[in-house]
Every structure is written in structure tokens, then in C-alpha cells.
C-alpha positions as CSV (number, residue, x, y, z in Angstrom):
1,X,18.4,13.8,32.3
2,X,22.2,15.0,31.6
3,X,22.8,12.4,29.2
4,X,19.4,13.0,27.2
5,X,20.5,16.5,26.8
6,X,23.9,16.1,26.0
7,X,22.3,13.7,23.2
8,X,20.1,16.1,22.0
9,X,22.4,19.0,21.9
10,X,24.3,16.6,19.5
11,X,21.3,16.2,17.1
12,X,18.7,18.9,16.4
13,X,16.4,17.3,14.2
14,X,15.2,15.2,17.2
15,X,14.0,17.0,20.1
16,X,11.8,15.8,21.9
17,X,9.7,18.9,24.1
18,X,9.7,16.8,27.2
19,X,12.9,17.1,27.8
20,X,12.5,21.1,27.5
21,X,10.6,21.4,30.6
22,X,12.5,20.1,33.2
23,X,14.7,22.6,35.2
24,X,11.8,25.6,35.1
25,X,9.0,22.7,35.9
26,X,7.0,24.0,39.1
27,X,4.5,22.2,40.6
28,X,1.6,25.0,39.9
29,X,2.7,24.3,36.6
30,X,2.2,20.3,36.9
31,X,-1.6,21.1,39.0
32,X,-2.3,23.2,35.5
33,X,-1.2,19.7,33.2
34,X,-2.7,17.6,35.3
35,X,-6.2,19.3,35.1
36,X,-6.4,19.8,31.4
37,X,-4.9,16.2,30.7
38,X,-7.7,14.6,32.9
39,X,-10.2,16.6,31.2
40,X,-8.9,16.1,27.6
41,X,-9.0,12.3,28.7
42,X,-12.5,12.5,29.2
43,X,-13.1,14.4,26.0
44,X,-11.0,11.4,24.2
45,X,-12.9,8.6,25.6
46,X,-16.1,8.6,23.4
47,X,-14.2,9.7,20.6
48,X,-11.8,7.0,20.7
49,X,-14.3,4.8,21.0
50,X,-16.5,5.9,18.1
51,X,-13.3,6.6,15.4
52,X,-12.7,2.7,16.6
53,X,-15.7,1.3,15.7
54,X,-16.2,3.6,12.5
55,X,-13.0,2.4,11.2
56,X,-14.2,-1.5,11.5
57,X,-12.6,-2.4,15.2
58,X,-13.6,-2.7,18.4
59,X,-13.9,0.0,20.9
60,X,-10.9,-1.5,23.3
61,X,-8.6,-0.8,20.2
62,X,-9.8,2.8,19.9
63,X,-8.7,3.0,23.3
64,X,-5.6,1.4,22.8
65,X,-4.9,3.6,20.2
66,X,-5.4,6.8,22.2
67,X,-3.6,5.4,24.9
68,X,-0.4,4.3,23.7
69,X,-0.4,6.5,20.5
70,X,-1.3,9.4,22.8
71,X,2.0,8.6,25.3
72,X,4.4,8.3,22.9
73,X,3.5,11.0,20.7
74,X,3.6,13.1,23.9
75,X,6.8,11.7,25.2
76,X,8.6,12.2,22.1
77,X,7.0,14.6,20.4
78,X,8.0,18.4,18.8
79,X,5.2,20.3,19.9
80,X,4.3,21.0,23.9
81,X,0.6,20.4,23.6
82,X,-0.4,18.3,21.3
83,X,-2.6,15.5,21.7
84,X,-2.4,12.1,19.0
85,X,-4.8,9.0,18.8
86,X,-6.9,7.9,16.4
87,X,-9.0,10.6,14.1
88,X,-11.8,10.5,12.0
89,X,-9.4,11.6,9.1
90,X,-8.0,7.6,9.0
91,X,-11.8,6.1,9.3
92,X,-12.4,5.6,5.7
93,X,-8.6,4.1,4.7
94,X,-8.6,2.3,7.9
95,X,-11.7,0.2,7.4
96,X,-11.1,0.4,3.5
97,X,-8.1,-1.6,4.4
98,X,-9.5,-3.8,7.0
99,X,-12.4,-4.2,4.1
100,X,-9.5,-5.6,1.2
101,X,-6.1,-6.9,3.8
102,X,-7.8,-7.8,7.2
103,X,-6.6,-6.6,10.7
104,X,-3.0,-8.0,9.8
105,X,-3.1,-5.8,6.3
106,X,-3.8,-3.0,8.6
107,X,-1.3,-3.9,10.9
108,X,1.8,-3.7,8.0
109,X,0.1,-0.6,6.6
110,X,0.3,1.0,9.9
111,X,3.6,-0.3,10.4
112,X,5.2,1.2,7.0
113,X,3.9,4.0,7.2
114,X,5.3,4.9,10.7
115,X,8.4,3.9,9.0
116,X,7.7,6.5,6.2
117,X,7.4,9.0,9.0
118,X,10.1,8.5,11.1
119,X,12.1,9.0,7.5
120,X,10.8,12.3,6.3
121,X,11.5,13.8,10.0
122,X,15.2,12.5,10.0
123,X,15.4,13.9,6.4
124,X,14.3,17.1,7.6
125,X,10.7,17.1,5.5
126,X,8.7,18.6,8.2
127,X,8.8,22.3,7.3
128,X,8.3,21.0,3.6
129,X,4.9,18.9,4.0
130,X,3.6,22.3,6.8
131,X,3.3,24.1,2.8
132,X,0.9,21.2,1.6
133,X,-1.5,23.4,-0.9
134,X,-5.0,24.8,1.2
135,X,-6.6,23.3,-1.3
136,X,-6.0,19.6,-1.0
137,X,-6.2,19.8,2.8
138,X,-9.7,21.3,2.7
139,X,-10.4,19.2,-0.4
140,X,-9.8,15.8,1.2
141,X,-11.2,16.7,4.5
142,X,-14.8,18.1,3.4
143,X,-14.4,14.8,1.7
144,X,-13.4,12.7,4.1
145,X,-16.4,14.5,6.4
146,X,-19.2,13.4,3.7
147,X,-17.8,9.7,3.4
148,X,-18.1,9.9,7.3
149,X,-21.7,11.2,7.3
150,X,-22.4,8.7,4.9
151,X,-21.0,5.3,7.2
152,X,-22.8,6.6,9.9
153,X,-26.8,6.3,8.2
154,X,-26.9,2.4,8.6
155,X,-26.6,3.0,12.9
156,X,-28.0,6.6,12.8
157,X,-31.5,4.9,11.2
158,X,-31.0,1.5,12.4
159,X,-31.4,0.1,9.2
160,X,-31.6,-3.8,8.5
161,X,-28.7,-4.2,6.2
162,X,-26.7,-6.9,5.7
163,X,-23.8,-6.0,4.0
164,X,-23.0,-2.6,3.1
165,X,-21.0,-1.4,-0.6
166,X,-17.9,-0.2,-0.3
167,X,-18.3,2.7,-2.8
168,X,-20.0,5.9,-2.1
169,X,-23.0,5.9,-4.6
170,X,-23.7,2.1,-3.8
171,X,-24.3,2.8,-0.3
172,X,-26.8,5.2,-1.3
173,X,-28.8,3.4,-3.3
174,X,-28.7,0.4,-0.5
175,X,-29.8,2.8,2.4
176,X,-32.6,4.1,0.0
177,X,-34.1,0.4,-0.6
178,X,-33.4,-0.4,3.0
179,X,-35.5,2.9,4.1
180,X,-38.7,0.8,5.4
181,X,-36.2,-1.0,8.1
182,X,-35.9,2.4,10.3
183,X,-35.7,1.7,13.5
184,X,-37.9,4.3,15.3
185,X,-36.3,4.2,18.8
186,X,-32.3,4.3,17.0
187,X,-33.3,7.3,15.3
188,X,-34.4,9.3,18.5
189,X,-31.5,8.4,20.1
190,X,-29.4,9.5,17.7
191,X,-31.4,12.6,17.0
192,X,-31.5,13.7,20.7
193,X,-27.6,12.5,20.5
194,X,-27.0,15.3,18.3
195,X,-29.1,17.8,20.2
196,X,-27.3,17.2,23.5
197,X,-23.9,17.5,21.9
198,X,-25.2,20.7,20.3
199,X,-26.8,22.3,23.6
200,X,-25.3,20.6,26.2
201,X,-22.2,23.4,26.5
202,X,-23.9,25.9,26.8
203,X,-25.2,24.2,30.1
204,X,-22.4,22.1,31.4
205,X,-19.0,24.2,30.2
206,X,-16.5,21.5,31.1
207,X,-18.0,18.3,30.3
208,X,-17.3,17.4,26.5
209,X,-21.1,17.3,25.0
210,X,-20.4,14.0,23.4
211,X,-19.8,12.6,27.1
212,X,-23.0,13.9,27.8
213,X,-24.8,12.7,25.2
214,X,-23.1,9.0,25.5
215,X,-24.0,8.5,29.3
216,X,-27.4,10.2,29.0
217,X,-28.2,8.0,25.7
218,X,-26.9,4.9,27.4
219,X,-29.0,4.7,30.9
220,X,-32.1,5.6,28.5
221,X,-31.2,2.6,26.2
222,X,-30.2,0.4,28.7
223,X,-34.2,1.2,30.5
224,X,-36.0,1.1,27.3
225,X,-34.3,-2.2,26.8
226,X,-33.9,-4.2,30.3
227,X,-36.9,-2.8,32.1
228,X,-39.3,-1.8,29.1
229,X,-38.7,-4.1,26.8
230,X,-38.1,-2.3,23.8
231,X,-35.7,-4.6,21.4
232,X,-34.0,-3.6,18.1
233,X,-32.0,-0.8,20.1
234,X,-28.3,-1.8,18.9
235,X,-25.3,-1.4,21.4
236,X,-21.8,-2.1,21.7
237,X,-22.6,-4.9,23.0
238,X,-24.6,-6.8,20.7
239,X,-21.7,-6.2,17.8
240,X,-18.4,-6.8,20.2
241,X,-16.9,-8.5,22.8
242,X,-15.2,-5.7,25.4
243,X,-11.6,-6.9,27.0
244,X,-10.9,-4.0,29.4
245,X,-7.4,-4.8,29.9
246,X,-4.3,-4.3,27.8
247,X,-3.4,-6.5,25.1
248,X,-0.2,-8.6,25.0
249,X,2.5,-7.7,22.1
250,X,1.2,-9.7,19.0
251,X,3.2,-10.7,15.7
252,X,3.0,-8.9,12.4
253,X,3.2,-11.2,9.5
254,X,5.5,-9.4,6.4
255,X,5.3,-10.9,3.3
256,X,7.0,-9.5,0.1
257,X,3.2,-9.8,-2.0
258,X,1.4,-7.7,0.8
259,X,4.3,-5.5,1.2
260,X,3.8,-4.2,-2.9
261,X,0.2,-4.0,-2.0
262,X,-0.1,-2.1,0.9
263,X,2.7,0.6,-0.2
264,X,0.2,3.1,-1.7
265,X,-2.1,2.7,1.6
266,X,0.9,3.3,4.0
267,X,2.2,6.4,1.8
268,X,-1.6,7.4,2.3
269,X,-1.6,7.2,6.2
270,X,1.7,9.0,6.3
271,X,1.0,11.6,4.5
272,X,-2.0,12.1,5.8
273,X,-0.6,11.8,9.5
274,X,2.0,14.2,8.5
275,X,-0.3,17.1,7.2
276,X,-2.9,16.6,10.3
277,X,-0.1,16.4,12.8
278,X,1.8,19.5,11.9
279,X,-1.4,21.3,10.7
280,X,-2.3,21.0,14.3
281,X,0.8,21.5,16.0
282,X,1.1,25.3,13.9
283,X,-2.6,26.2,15.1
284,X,-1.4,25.2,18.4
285,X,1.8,27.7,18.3
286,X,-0.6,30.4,17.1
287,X,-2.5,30.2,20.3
288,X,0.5,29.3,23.2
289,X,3.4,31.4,20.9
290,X,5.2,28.2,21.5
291,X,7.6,26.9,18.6
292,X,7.0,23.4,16.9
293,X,10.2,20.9,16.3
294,X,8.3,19.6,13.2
295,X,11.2,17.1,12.5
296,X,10.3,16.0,15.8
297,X,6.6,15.7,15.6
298,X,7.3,13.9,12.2
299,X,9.3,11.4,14.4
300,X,7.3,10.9,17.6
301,X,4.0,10.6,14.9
302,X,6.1,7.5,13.8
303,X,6.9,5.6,16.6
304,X,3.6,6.0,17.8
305,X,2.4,4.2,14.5
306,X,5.2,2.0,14.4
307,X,4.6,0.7,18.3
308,X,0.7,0.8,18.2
309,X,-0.2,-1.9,15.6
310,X,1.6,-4.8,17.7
311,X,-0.9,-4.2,20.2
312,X,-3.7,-3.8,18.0
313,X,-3.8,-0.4,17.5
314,X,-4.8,1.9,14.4
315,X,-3.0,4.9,12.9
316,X,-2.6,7.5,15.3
317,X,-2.3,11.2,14.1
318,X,-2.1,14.5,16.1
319,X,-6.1,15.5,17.1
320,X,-6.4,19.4,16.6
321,X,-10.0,19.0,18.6
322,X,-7.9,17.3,21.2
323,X,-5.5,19.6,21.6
324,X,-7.5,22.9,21.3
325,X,-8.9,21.2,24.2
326,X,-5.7,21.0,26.4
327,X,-5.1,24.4,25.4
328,X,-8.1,25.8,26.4
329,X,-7.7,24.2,29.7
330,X,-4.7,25.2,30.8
331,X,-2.1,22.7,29.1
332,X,1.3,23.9,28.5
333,X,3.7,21.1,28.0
334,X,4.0,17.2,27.1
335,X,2.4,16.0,30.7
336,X,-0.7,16.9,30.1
337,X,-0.8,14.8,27.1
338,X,0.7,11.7,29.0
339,X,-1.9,12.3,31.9
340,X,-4.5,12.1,29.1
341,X,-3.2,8.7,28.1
342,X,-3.3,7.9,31.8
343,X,-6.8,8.6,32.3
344,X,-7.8,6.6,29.5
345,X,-6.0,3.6,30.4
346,X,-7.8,4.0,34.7
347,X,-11.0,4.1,32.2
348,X,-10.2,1.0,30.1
349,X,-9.1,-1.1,33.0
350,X,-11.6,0.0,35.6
351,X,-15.1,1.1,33.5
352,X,-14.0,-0.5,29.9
353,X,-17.1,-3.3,30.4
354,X,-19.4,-0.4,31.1
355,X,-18.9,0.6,27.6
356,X,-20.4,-2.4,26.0
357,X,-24.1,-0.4,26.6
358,X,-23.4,2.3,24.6
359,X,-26.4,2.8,21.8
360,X,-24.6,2.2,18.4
361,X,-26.8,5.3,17.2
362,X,-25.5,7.1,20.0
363,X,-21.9,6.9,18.4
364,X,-23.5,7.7,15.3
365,X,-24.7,10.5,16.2
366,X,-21.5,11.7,17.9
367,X,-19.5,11.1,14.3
368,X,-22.3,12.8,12.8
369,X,-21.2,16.2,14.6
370,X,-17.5,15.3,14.0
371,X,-18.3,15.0,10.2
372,X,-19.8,18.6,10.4
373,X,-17.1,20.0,12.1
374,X,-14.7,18.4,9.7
375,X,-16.5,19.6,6.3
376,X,-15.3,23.2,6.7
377,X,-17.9,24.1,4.4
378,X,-17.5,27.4,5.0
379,X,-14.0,27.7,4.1
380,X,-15.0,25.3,1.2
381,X,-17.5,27.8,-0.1
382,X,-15.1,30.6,0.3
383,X,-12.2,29.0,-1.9
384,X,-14.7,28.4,-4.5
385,X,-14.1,32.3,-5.2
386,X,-10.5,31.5,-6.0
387,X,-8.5,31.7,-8.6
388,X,-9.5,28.7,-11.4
389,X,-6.6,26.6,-10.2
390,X,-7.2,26.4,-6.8
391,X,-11.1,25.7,-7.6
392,X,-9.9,22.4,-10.1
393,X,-7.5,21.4,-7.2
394,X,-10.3,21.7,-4.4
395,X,-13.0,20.2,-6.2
396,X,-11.2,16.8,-7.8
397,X,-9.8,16.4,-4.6
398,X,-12.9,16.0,-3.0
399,X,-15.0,14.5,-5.3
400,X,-12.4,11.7,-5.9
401,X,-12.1,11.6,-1.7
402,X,-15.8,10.9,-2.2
403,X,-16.3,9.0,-4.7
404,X,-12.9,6.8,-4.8
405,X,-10.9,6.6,-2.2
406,X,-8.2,9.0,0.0
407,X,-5.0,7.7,-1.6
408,X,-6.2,8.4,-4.9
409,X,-7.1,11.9,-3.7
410,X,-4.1,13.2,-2.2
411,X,-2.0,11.5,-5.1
412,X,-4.1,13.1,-8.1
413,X,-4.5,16.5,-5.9
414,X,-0.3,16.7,-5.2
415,X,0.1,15.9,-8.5
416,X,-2.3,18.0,-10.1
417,X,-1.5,21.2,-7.2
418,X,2.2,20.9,-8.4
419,X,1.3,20.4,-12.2
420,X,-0.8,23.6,-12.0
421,X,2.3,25.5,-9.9
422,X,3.9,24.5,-12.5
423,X,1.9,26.2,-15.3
424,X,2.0,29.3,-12.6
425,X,5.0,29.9,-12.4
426,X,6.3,29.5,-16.2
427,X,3.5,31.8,-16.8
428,X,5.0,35.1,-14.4
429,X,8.5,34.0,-15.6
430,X,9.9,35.9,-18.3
431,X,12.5,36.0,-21.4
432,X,13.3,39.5,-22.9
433,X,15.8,40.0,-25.9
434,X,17.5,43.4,-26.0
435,X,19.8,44.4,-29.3
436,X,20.0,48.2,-28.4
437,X,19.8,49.7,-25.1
438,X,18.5,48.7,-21.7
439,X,16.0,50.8,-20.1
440,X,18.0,51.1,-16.4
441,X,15.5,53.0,-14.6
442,X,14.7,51.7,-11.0
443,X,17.0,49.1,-12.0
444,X,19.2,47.9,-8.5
445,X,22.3,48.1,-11.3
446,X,22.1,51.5,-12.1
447,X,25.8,53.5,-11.5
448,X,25.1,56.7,-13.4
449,X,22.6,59.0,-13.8
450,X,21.9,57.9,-17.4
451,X,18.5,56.3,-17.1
452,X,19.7,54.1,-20.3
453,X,22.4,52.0,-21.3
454,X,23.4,51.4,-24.8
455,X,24.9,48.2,-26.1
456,X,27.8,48.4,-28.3
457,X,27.3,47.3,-31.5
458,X,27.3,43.4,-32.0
459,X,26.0,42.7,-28.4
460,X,23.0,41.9,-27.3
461,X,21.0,41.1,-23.8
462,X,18.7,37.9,-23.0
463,X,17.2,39.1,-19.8
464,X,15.7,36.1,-17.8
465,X,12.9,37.2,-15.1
466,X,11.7,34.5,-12.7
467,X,12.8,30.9,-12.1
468,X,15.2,29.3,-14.6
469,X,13.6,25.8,-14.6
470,X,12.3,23.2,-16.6
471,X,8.7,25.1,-16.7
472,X,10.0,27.8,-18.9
473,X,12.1,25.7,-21.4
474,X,10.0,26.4,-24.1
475,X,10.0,30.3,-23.7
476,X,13.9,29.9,-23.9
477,X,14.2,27.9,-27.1
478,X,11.6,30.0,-28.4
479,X,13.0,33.5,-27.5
480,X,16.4,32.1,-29.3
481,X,14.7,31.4,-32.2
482,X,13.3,34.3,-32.3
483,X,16.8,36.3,-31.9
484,X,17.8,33.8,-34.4
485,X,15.8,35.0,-37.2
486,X,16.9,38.6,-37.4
487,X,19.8,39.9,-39.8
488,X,21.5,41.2,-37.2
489,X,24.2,38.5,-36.3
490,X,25.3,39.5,-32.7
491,X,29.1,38.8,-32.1
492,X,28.2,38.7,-28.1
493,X,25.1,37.3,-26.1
494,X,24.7,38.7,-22.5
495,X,22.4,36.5,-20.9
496,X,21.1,38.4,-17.6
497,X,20.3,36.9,-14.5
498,X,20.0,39.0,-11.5
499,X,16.5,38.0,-11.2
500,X,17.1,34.6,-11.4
501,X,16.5,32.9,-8.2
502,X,17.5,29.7,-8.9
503,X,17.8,27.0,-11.8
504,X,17.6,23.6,-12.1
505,X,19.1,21.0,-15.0
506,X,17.0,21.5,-17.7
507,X,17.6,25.6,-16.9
508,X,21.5,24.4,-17.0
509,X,20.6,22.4,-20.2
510,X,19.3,25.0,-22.2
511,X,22.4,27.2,-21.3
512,X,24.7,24.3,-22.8
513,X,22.4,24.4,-25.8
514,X,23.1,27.9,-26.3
515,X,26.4,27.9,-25.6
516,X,27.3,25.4,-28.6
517,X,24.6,26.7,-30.7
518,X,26.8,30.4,-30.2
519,X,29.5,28.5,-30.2
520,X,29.0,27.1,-33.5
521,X,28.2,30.7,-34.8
522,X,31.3,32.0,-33.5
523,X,29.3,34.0,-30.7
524,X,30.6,34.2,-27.7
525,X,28.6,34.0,-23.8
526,X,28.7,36.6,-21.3
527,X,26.7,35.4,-18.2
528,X,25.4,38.6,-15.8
529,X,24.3,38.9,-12.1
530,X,24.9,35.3,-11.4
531,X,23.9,34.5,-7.6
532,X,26.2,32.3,-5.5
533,X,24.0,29.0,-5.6
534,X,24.0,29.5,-9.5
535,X,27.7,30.1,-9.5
536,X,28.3,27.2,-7.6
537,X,25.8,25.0,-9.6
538,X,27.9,25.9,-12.8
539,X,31.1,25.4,-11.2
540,X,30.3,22.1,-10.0
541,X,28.8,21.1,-14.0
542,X,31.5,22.0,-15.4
543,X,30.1,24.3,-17.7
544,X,32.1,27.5,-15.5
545,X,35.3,26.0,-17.1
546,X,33.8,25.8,-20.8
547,X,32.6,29.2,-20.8
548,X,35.4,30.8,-18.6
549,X,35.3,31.9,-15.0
550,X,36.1,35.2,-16.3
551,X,33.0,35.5,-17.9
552,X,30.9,35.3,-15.3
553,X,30.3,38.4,-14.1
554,X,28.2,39.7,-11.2
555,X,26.5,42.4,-12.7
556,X,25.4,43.6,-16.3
557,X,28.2,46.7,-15.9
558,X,30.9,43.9,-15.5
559,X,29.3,41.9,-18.0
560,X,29.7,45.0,-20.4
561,X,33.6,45.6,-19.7
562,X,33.8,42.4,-20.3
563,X,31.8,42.0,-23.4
564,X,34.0,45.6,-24.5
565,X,37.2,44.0,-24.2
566,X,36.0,40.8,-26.2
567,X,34.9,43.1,-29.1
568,X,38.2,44.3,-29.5
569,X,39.5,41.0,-29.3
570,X,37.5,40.1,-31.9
571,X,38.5,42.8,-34.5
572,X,42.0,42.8,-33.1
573,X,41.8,39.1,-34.7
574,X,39.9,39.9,-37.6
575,X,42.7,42.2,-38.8
């Protein structure tokens, strides 16, 4: 364990919280883990299960992905408690993969985008994507709840369909001509799935409701059909074959056409993987007043997508449900996650056949709660009372989550979120020209009483407030022009920027544009209140050395002495 440590203490963008624990590690402490791990493996087994066979797998590989997923993102991961395996977030891209690229597609996807992940948390991008706009994240997953809801009809019913659209509307209009095929005894099972999961808690406290609901559900369908009779009852069964064992390594095929292809779905995943994971790693630290390594989660999130597809795994992604669970039974650090994965893989190996009874309506009734819980549509109802922006950014998200498809709707919604920040921003930024006095009242540069200070003749002040960036370009050039058109020819520009917080190159540009334009007029440049990331931005330019050092000053009184002594200069020289 010395030479982890010393390794760690060598690199702090990966630190793994395992590693945290040992030395203070009791064994009350390990009786606590070991209890909420068992339990949150219970509560992962149906779910793994369903988010398998939702995303167009079998059950075995839900499982697989909890269980290996779950370990290593536990192992190596940045936060104490959190729990990763398969979520109903990936359902819709995973099986709109499978749909278009075949298990192997999914396989690459899976496999780049881990990639993806392990590079944003070794570039340090963890605390950047935690700021993903409220937005887009509610956006996308009231959307991705309704595209659930909507797979789940077909089992929920047991309607005779053969093969199902792809797109959102289609489906609809298939399930509405297919409406005379309902299967009377699927849709009480599902319907009394959903009650059990509903009432069951308040009954039975520690058993998860969808546990409930999945063994009650399956000894009633496994009577109605072996000892009543009853047929057209679908179960696990009757669509897969169950291998309760672990599955040997398997190849990846790479190929430089499915590579292109399969880019947008992997950036998709990863993203995605990245927002959930540390979305429910900071709700986590709200509860235990632990600290997240999101670098680290970033990294352990992918490995575990990186090492999971070669045994026919699908993405994996931290599981807030999941992990409220652990907290809420005690766990406190990584081994109750890796005693979750434990308990699934006893289950797999030793009661994996047993899940081949399992009603398919059943499971559909179980995604149908996880769909609700998922569409927030509280908090969606509440951001409708936004601002404008916010509203456009919440509602194309989600329609095109609905209507298209996830990777599309994160793309647009980031795009559009930063286009709109964008607009924001340029809008409370400001550009003030001042030919006579400056009004320093409350002003942090104030040094006499004088609550104004006049500017000698010839000079005059372009006072920037807000961010000197691309956004506000326009306002610049347009504020020169205007200063351009009065008869008063200025012999000095002070161009003020204590509130200036910091600029970018087309800020930068627009200085070199009116440097030569003052240039040409034989005006000279007097920068003011410069910050040091500024200064050093200029310096390293170049555009320090064209202007003069000297004449950048670091506050609007220096920048007058100085702008004083180049007036005399100037009529010195004009004598």
C-alpha cells in the first residue's frame, strides 16, 4: 500500500478513494459497508436486469455490466460512495446503436468513449463538465424518461408487434393500430407491477419495491402459466437464452469506416457518463460532506467502459438511485460498492437461471417507475418560469431527445446553451467613452476627496466593463466609431480596464486595431488597471513591446501621470 501512495502523492489528478481509507479502516466500519453493499446489490439486480434488456441485450449482460462496471468504478474511483452500472440514461443510444452497428458497433462505441473519458479526467475536465447548463441536463433527461416510457408499451400491453420503428412518432402510431392485440393477463401484471413498487415501502422498508414486485410477479406468472394454463404471458425466457456464468474475454473488431461512424455516438456516451457520474457524485458530497476527486471519477468511469465491452458489457455510468441507496444504508467508502458487485456476481452464478421466469411486463413495469422518476417534471415545470433562454435551451433539448436522438440533443443543447451565454454576456458587458471628466464616486480608484476627475485637454477614457472577448467585438468597433465622428481629435486614448476580467484574441485584436488606427492619427495608447493575466497575455503577444511597457499602467491615476507627461511631450515637439 506504500508504493500506491507514494504513486499517488506524485500525481493528484488520479486518486483513487480506496486507497484513502486504509490506515483509519475499523472493522465496525467494514460491518457498516458490508450491509449497505449487500443491500444496494439487491436493489441493482432487477435494475440491471431491466436497463439490459431495454437497451436490446440480454439480462446476463446487465449483470455483467453492474458487476464489473460496478468494481472498477469502485476500486478506482474519486468519490467514496458511489455506485456505477448500467442506467436508464444509455437505454435509448445503447439500443439505437445496437439497432444501426450491432453488438460489435456497440462494443467500439463503448470502447471510445471510455477512451474519451479517461482523457478529459487526465486533462483535468472534471470540474468543467460539473458546470454543464441545468437546462440541458433536465432537458435530455425528461427526454430520455418519455423515450423510456414509450419502449416499454409493446411489453407493458403485450402487444403483437413484429417490428417496432425506431423514431418516436412511428412507434405511436404502430402501438395505436396494434391496440386490439392487448394481452389482458401482461397488462395486470404490469399494472399490479407498478402498484407493488409504489406501496410496497411503505410495508417492507428495506427490500427495494422493484424486488418485490419482480419475485411476487414471477411465482404468479410462472402458476398462471405451468399449472393454469394461461399462455401469451411473455418471460425472459421465451426472448433469451440465460448463461449464469461469466463470460470469457472476447475480440473487438476496429475498423477505420466504423471508427468515423461511431465517433458522434462515443462522444455521446461520454458525455453523458461524465455529467451523470459527477452529477451524482456532488449530490452524494452534499449528504456525507465528503469531497469528490472528479478527475478521478472521470478516470475510473473510463476504465470501467473501456474493460466492460470485451466481456459484453454496455456503458456503465455512476447510478445516483444506487448510490442514494448506499448512503442511506450506512455506506461510507469504496467497499460497499465492490461488495455490491460481489453480491451480484453470488446472484449471477448461483440464481442467474432463476431469472429466465421473470414476466417481460414485469420489467416493464419496473422501467415504467424509473421513467417517472427520471422525468423531473416538476423541476421541468419550474424552469419553464425562467428566463427566455433557459426555456429555448430546455425545451429543444427535449423535444430533439424525443423526437431525434440523444447525441443530437446534447450537441444542439451545448451549442445552443453556449451560443445564448454568449449573447448574455455581450449584453451586461459594457463600452463607455469619456472626453471630460470621470465621475469617481464609489470608484475602488479614488485617492482624493474630489468625487470627479477631470481630463486634461486632448485625452480621453474608453472605459471597458465586463469580459473583453469576442462577444462584444462589435460594441468596440462601434464605440470607436462613434468617438471617431466628433471634432474633437483626442491626442491621448485611455482605454480602462480594471473591470476587465479577462480577454481573449479577438479582445487582443481589436486593441491592435486601435492601436494602428491611433497610430495612424498620431494618437497615442495609454492602457489602465491592467490585471496580471492581461499583462502577461500582452507581454507574451508582443503587443506590450509595441505600445511600451511604460504605458501600461495599473491604475487610471498612473495612467493620467502618464498621459500628463505625454502631453507635454507632445507640445514640447510641436514647438
Amino acid at each position: 500500500m506504500n508504493f500506491f501512495n507514494s504513486i499517488l502523492k506524485t500525481n493528484t489528478v488520479f486518486k483513487p478513494k480506496l486507497f484513502d481509507i486504509f490506515g483509519h479502516y475499523s472493522k465496525e466500519k467494514f460491518i457498516t459497508d458490508l450491509m449497505a453493499g449487500i443491500i444496494v446489490g439487491i436493489v441493482a439486480l432487477p435494475l440491471a436486469i431491466a436497463f439490459g434488456i431495454a437497451s436490446g441485450v440480454s439480462p446476463e449482460q446487465g449483470l455483467i455490466t453492474a458487476i464489473i462496471g460496478g468494481f472498477i468504478v469502485s476500486f478506482f474511483g474519486g468519490c467514496s460512495v458511489q455506485i456505477g452500472g448500467p442506467t436508464g440514461a444509455f437505454i435509448i443510444i445503447v439500443a439505437g446503436i445496437i439497432q444501426q452497428f450491432g453488438l460489435q458497433g456497440l462494443g467500439v462505441a463503448t470502447v471510445l468513449a471510455g477512451l474519451m473519458l479517461i482523457g478529459m479526467g487526465v486533462l483535468r475536465l472534471g470540474s468543467v463538465i460539473k458546470f454543464m447548463p441545468y437546462p440541458i441536463i433536465v432537458g435530455f433527461t425528461s427526454g430520455i424518461a418519455v423515450v423510456i416510457f414509450t419502449t416499454q408499451m409493446k411489453d407493458f400491453f403485450g402487444l403483437t408487434i413484429k417490428d417496432i420503428p425506431a423514431d418516436f412518432i412511428s412507434k405511436w402510431m404502430v402501438y395505436v393500430k396494434a391496440a386490439s392485440t392487448v394481452n389482458i393477463w401482461s397488462l395486470l401484471i404490469g399494472i399490479f407491477s407498478i402498484l407493488i413498487i409504489i406501496y410496497s415501502p411503505k410495508i417492507i422498508k428495506k427490500i427495494p419495491g422493484s424486488l418485490v414486485a419482480i419475485v411476487v410477479m414471477t411465482v404468479i406468472a410462472y402458476i398462471l402459466r405451468n399449472c393454469i394454463g394461461i399462455s401469451g404471458i411473455e418471460i425472459i425466457g421465451d426472448r433469451f437464452n440465460i448463461d449464469p456464468s461469466v463470460p470469457a474475454p472476447t475480440t473487438i473488431p476496429v475498423n477505420l469506416s466504423t471508427f468515423n461512424m461511431l465517433l458522434p455516438a462515443a462522444f455521446t456516451i461520454a458525455m453523458l457518463g461524465a455529467i451523470e457520474s459527477l452529477l451524482s457524485a456532488t449530490v452524494a458530497d452534499g449528504i456525507t460532506g465528503d469531497r469528490q476527486n472528479s478527475n478521478t471519477e472521470l478516470i475510473a468511469q473510463g476504465a470501467a467502459n473501456l474493460v466492460t465491452p470485451w466481456f459484453g458489457g454496455i456503458p456503465v455510468t455512476g447510478a445516483i438511485a444506487r448510490t442514494m441507496t448506499n448512503i442511506n444504508n450506512g455506506g461510507r467508502s469504496p467497499i460497499a460498492g465492490i461488495v455490491h458487485a460481489v453480491v451480484l456476481l453470488l446472484i449471477l452464478l448461483f440464481l442467474g437461471s432463476l431469472t429466465k421466469h421473470i414476466p417481460m411486463s414485469c420489467l416493464a413495469g419496473v422501467l415504467i417507475i424509473v421513467a417517472y422518476n427520471m422525468s423531473e417534471w416538476r423541476t421541468f415545470r419550474s424552469l419553464l418560469k425562467n428566463p427566455k433562454s433557459d426555456i429555448i435551451v430546455l425545451l429543444v433539448t427535449f423535444f430533439l431527445t424525443v423526437i431525434f436522438d440523444l447525441t443530437i440533443a446534447i450537441e444542439i443543447g451545448i451549442l445552443l446553451a453556449m451560443v445564448l451565454l454568449v449573447k448574455r454576456m455581450s449584453e451586461t458587458a459594457s463600452i463607455s467613452v469619456v472626453q471630460d471628466e470621470l465621475n469617481m464616486k464609489s470608484d475602488a480608484e479614488k485617492t482624493a476627496d474630489n468625487d470627479k476627475l477631470i481630463l486634461p485637454e486632448g485625452v480621453e477614457v474608453y472605459e471597458i466593463d465586463g469580459p473583453f472577448f469576442f462577444g462584444i467585438a462589435n460594441k468596440f468597433e462601434a464605440s470607436m466609431r462613434w468617438a471617431g465622428t466628433d471634432n474633437r481629435r483626442p491626442k491621448i486614448r485611455i482605454i480602462r480596464m480594471r473591470k476587465v476580467p479577462f480577454m481573449d484574441s479577438t479582445g487582443l485584436h481589436n486593441l491592435e486595431s486601435l492601436y494602428r488606427l491611433s497610430d495612424k492619427e498620431g494618437i497615442r495608447l495609454v492602457l489602465s488597471g491592467v490585471n496580471e493575466e492581461i499583462r502577461s497575455m500582452l507581454l507574451k503577444s508582443g503587443f506590450a513591446d509595441k505600445i511600451g511597457k511604460e504605458y501600461i499602467c495599473s491604475d487610471i491615476n498612473e495612467a493620467l501621470k502618464t498621459a500628463d507627461k505625454l502631453l507635454r511631450e507632445l507640445t514640447e515637439s510641436e514647438k
